[in-house]
C-alpha positions in Angstrom: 9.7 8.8 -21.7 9.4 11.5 -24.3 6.1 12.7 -22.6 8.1 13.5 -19.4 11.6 14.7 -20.9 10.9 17.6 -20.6 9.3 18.4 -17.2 12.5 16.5 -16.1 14.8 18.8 -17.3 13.0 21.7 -16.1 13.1 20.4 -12.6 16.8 19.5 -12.8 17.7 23.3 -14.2 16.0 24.4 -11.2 16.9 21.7 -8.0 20.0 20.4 -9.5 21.0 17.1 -11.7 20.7 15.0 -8.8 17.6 15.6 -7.9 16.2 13.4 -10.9 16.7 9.7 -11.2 15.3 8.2 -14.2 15.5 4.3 -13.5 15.8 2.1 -16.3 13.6 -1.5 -14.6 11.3 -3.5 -15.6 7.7 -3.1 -14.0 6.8 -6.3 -11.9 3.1 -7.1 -11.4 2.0 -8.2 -8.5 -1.5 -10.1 -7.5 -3.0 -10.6 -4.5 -6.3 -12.5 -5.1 -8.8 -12.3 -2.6 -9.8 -16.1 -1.6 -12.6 -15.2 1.0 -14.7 -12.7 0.8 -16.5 -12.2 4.4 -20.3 -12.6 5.1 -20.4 -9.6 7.4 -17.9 -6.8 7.0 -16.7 -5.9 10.0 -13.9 -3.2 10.5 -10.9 -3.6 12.5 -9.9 0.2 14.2 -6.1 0.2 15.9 -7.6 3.1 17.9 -10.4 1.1 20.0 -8.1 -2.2 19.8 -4.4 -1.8 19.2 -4.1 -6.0 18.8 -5.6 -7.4 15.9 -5.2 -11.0 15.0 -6.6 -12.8 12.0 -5.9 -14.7 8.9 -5.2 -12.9 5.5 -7.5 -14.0 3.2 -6.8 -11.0 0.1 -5.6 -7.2 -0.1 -8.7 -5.3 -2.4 -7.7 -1.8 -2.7 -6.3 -0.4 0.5 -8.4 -2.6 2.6 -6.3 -5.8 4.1 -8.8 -8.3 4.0 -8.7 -11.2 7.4 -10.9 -14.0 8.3 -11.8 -11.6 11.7 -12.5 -8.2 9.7 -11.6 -5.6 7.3 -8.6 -3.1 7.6 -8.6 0.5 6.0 -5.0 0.7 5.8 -5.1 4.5 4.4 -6.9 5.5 7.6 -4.0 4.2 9.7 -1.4 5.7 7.4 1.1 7.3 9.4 0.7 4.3 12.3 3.3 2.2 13.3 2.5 -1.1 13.4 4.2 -4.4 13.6 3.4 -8.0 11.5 3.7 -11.3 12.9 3.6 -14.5 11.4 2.4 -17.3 14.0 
C-alpha cells in the first residue's frame, strides 16, 4: 500500500474523497485447468454463427476452451451473449 499512498491522495485532492475506495479483502485464487487440449484448433466466430454449443473443457488465457472449438473471448468483448447449462 505504501507504494500507492500516494497517487491515491493525489487523485482524491483532485476528484474528491469518494472517488477512491481502498478495499481491505483477501485475494482469492482461482484455477481453471484445462483437461483437454484439442487435436485441431478450430475457432468459434459469433459473427458467422451466433449459436455455439460445446462442452467446456478449460479457460487458457482469454481463449474459452470447448470440446467443438476455441473462443477468443477479447475479440467478442463488448458482445452480449447468453450461457446455458443443458
Amino acid at each position: 500500500m505504501p507504494l500507492v499512498a500516494n497517487k491515491i491522495e493525489e487523485i482524491r485532492a483532485k476528484y474528491g474523497e469518494d472517488t477512491v475506495v481502498v478495499l481491505d479483502e483477501s485475494i482469492t485464487p482461482l484455477s481453471y485447468p484445462v483437461n483437454t487440449y484439442p487435436t485441431k484448433i478450430t475457432s468459434h466466430n459469433f459473427d458467422k454463427q451466433p449459436l455455439v454449443t460445446g462442452l467446456l473443457q478449460g479457460i487458457k488465457g482469454q481463449y474459452l476452451i470447448l470440446d467443438t472449438g476455441v473462443i477468443n473471448i477479447r475479440k467478442f468483448t463488448s458482445y452480449e451473449v447468453e450461457v446455458s447449462a443443458e
